[in-house]
C-alpha positions as CSV (number, residue, x, y, z in Angstrom):
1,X,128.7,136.5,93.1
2,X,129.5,140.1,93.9
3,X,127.8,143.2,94.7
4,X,128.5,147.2,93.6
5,X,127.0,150.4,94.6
6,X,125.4,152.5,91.9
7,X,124.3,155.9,92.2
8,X,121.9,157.8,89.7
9,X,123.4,161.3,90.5
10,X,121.1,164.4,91.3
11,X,120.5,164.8,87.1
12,X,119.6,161.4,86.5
13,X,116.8,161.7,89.1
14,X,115.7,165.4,87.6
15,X,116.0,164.1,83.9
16,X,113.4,161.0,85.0
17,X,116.3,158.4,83.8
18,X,115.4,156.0,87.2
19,X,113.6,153.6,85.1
20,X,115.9,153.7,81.9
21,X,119.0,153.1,84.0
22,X,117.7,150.6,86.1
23,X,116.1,149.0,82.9
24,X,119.5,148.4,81.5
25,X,121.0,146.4,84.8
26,X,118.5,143.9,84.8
27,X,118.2,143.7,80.5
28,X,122.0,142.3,81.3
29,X,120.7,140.1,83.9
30,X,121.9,141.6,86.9
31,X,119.4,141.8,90.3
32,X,119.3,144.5,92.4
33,X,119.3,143.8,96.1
34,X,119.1,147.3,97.9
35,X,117.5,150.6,96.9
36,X,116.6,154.2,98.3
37,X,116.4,157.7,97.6
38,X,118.2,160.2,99.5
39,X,119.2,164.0,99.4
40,X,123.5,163.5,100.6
41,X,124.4,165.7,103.2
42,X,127.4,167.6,103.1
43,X,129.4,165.1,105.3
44,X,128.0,162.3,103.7
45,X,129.6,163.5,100.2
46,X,133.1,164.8,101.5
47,X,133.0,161.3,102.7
48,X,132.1,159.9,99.4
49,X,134.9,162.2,98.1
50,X,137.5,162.0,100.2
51,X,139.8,160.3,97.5
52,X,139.3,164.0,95.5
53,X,139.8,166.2,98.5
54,X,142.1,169.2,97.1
55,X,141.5,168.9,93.4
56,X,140.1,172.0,91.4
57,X,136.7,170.8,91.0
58,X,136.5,169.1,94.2
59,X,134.3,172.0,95.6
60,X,132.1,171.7,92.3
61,X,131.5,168.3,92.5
62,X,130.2,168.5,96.4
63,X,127.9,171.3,95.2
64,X,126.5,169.2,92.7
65,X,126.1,165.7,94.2
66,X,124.2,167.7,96.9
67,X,122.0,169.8,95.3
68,X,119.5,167.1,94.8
69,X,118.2,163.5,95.3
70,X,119.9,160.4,94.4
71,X,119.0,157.0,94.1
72,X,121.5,154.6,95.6
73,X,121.4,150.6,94.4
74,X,123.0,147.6,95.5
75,X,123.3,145.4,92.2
76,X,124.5,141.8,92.6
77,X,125.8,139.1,89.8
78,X,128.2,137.2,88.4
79,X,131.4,140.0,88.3
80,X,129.2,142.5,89.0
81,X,132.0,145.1,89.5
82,X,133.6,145.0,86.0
83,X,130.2,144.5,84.0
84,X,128.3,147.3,85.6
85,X,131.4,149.7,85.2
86,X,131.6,148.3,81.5
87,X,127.2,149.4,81.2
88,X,128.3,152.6,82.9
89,X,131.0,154.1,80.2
90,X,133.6,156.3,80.8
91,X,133.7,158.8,83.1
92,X,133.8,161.7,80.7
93,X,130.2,161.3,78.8
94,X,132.0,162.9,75.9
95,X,134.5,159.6,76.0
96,X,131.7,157.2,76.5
97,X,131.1,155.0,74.2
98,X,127.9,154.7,72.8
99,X,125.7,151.4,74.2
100,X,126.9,152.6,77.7
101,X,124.5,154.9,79.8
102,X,126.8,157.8,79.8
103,X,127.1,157.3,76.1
104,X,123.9,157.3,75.2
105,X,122.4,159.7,78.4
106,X,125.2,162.1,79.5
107,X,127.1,165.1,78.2
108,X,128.7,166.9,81.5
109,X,130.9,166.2,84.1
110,X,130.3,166.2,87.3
111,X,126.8,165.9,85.7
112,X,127.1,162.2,84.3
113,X,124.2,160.8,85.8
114,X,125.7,157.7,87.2
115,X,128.0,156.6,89.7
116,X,129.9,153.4,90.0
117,X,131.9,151.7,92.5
118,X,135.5,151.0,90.7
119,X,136.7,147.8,92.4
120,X,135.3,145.3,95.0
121,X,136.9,146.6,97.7
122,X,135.6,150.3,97.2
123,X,132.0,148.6,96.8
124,X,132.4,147.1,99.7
125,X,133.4,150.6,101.9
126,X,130.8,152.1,99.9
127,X,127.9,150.1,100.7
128,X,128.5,149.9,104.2
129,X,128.7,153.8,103.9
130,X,124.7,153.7,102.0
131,X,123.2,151.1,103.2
132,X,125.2,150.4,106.8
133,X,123.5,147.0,107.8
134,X,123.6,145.7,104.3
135,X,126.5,143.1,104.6
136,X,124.6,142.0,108.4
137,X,121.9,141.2,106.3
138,X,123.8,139.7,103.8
139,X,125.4,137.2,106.6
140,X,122.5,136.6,108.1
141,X,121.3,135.4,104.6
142,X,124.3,133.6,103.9
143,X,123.9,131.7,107.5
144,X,120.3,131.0,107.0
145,X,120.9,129.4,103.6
146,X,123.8,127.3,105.2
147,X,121.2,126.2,107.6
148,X,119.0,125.3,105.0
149,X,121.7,123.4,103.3
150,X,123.1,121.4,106.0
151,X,119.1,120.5,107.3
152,X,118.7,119.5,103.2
153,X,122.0,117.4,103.6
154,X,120.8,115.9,106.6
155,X,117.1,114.6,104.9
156,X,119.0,113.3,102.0
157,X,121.2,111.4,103.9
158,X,118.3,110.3,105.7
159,X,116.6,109.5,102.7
160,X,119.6,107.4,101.2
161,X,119.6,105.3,104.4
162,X,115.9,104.6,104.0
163,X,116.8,104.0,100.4
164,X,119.2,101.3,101.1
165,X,117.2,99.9,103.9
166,X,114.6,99.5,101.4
167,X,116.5,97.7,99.0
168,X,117.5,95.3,101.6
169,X,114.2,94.5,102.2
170,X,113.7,94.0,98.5
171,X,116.5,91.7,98.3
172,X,115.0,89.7,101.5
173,X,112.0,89.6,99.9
174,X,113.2,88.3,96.9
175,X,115.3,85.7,98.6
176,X,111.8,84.4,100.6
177,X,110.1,84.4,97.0
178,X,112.7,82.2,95.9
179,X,112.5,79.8,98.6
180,X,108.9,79.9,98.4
181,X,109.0,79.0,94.7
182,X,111.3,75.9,95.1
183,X,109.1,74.5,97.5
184,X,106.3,75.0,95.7
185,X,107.8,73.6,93.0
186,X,109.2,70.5,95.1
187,X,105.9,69.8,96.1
188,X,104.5,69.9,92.7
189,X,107.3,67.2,91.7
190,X,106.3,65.2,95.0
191,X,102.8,65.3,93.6
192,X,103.9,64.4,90.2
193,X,105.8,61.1,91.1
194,X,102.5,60.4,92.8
195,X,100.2,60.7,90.0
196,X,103.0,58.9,87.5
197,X,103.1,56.1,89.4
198,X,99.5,55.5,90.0
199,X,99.0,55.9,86.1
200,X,95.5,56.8,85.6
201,X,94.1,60.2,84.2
202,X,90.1,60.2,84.3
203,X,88.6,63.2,85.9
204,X,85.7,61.1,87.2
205,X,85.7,58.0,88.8
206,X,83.5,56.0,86.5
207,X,83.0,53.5,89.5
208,X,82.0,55.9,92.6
209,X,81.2,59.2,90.7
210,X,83.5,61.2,92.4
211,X,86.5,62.9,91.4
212,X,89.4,60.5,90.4
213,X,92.8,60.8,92.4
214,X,94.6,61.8,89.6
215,X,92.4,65.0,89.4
216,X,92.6,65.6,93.3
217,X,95.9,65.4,93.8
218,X,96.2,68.3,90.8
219,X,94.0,70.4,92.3
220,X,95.2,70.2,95.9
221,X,98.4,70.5,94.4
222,X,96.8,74.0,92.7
223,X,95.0,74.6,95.9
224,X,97.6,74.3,98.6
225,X,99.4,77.1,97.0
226,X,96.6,79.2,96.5
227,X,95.8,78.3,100.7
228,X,99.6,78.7,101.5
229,X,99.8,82.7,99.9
230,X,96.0,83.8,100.7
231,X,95.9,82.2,104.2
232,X,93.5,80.2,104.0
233,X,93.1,77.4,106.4
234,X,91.8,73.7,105.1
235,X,91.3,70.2,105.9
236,X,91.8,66.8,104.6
237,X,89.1,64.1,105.3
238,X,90.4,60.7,104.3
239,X,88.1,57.6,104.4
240,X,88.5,54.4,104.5
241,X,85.8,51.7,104.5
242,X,86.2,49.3,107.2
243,X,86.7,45.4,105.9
244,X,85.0,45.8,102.6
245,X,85.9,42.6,101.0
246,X,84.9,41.2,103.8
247,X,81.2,42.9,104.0
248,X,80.9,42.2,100.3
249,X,82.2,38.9,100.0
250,X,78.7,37.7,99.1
251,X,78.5,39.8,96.1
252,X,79.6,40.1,92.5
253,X,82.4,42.7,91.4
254,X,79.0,44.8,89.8
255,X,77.0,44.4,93.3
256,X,80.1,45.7,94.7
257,X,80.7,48.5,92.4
258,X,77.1,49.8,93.2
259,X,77.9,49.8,96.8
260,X,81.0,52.2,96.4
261,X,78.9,54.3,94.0
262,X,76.2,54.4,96.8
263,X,79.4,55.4,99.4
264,X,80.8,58.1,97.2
265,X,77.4,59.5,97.0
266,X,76.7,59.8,101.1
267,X,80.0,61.6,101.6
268,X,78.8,64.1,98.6
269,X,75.9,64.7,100.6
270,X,77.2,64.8,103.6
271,X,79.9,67.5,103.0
272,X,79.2,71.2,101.5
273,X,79.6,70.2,97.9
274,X,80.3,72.4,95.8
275,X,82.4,74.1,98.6
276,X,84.3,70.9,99.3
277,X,85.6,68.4,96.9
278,X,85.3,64.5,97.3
279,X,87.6,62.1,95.1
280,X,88.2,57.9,95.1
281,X,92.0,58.0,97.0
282,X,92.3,54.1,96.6
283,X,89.9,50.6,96.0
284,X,88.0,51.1,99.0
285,X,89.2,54.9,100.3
286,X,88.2,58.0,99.7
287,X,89.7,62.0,100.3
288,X,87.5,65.0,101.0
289,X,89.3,68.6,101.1
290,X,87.2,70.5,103.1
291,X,88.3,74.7,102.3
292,X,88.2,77.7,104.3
293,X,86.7,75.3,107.8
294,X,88.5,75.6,111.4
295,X,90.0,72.2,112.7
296,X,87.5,71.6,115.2
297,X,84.6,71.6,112.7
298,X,86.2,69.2,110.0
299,X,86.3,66.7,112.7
300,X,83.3,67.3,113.4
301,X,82.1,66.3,109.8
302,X,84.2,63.2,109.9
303,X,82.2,62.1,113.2
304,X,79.0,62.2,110.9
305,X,80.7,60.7,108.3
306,X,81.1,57.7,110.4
307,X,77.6,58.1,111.8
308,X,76.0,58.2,109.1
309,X,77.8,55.2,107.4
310,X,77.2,53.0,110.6
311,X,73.7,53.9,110.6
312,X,72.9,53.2,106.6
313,X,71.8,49.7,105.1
314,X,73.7,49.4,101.9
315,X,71.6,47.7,99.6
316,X,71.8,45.5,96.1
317,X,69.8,43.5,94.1
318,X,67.7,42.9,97.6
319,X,70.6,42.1,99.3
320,X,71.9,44.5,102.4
321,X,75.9,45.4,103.8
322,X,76.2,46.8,106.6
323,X,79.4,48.9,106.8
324,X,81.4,51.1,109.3
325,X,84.7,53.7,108.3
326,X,87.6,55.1,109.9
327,X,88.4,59.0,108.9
328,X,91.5,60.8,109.7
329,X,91.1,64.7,109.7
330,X,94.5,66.9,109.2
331,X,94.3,70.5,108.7
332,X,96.5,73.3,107.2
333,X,98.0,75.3,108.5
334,X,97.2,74.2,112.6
335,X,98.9,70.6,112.0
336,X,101.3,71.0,108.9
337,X,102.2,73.3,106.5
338,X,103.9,71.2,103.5
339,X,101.4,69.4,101.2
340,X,103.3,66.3,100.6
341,X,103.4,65.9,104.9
342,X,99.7,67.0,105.0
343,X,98.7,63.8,103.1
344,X,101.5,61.4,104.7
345,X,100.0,62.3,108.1
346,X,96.6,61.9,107.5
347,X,97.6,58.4,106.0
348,X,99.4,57.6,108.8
349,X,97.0,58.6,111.5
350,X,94.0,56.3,109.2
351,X,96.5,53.1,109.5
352,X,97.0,54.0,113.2
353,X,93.1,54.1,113.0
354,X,92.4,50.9,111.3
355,X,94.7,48.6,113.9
356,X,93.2,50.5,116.5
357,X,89.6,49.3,116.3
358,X,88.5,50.7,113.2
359,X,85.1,52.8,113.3
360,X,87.2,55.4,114.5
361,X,87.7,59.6,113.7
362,X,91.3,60.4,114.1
363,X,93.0,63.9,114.3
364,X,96.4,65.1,115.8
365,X,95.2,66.3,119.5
């Protein structure tokens, strides 16, 4: 970018062409970045003159660039010497061609109307001479968009670092959603083999009314995952009636039938059905998922399990079996956080009940 000095001489100002000649700078696109009107003193124009000092119409022209105001400009743009001398026209208006202001708006010399700085170097001398603090400014302007620049350099290269932290995150992330997907879907196989090697599909128990195992283990299977990304914190209840054969050795395969029935019935009522879901694990065991309950009070509901089953007469066809059962209680996430290790340990700790006395409520202390 460059910047000239233009003055509208003494007749410009007096003929009202301030407008008109300004007019045609910025039409081309030019800005101007300095103006005032003065009235030259003497000094000031045999300065302005100096190059003409000792030519016959030197005196005439000092005379006339004095003898009234002028408007001085500071006009910036892209070449800005060569395109406003080009605007201007030649210094003769009777030369000029027409388009140019002294074309179209002069006729004398020295009474052209405009002035023009003819290079950069005299635009430089000659707008220190006009406006002294101009090229100060200028600096100034020049630093404080430097500083602007550099503090803009410095937030984008903050922002590119955030930028790629953020991506790394992402691709962490990703990496943990992976994992969590192939252990989800490990334990969906682990629950799979399970329920193809027990080879039943009813819903329902058609013996004990309650859900089947096949339909338990899918929806824990459904569930754990659901616990596992929402937080939610469960336990398993698994039952297992103490010596049943034994107890019911006096009755049929029907009578005995009815007496599960009757079994799966007090644990619905003793858990928060529809809240918590009861299902047949084996011939003579059940499993109760009890959701959203802290540890301490799902072993609390397997010490009334027992309670309750020690306390109630089972009764058939007038005749009445007394039975007892040992729970095991393991909770998510406090104990263990894989499904397939959930249900192993709460097995385990039920065998570790049974050959310890039966009648007992186990839980990992």
């Amino acid at each position: 970018m460059q910047s000239t000095l233009v003055l509208i001489k003494p007749d410009g100002v007096k003929r009202n062409l301030i407008g008109e000649v300004i007019s045609r700078f910025e039409k081309k696109g030019l800005k101007i970045t300095a103006m005032k009107m003065l009235k030259m003193s003497k000094e000031l124009a045999e300065e302005h003159y100096a190059e003409h000092v000792g030519k016959s119409f030197y005196g005439e022209l000092i005379s006339y660039i004095t003898s009234g105001p002028v408007v001085a400009m500071v006009i910036e743009g892209r070449e800005a010497v060569g395109v406003v001398r080009k605007l201007v026209g030649a210094t003769d208006p009777v030369d000029a061609a027409p388009g140019t202001i002294r074309g179209d708006l002069s006729m004398d010399e020295p009474a052209n109307t405009i002035h023009a700085s003819d290079s950069v170097e005299t635009a430089k001398r000659e707008i220190k001479r006009f406006f002294p603090g101009y090229w100060n400014k200028k600096r100034v302007s020049i630093e404080s968009l430097q500083r602007k620049i550099e503090k803009l350099e410095k937030e984008n290269g903050l922002l590119k670092k955030r930028t790629e932290w953020y991506e790394s995150q992402s691709q962490q992330m990703e990496g943990l959603i992976e994992q969590y997907n192939q252990l989800v879907k490990k334990e969906f196989d682990n629950i799979e083999n399970v329920i193809e090697k027990m080879g039943t599909r009813e819903v329902i128990d058609p013996i004990t009314r309650v859900y089947s195992r096949d339909h338990m283990l899918n929806y824990i299977n459904f569930f754990h995952s659901k616990a596992f990304q929402e937080d939610i914190q469960y336990s398993f209840i698994f039952v297992d009636v103490d010596d049943f054969e034994k107890a019911t050795s006096g009755l049929s395969r029907e009578q005995s039938d009815v007496i599960l029935r009757e079994m799966g019935k007090l644990l619905k009522e003793t858990v928060r059905v529809p809240l918590d879901t009861v299902s047949r694990l084996g011939a003579n065991e059940f499993l109760i998922l009890l959701t959203e309950i802290p540890k301490k009070d799902a072993i609390s509901v397997a010490k009334r399990i027992n309670k309750t089953c020690a306390a109630k007469e089972f009764t058939v066809d007038g005749k009445t079996v007394q039975l007892t059962c040992t729970t095991s209680v393991i909770h998510f996430p406090e104990d263990e956080t894989e499904l397939s290790k959930l249900l192993e340990n709460g097995e385990k700790l039920l065998e570790m009940g049974k050959k310890d006395g039966k009648n007992k409520v186990m839980f990992i202390k």
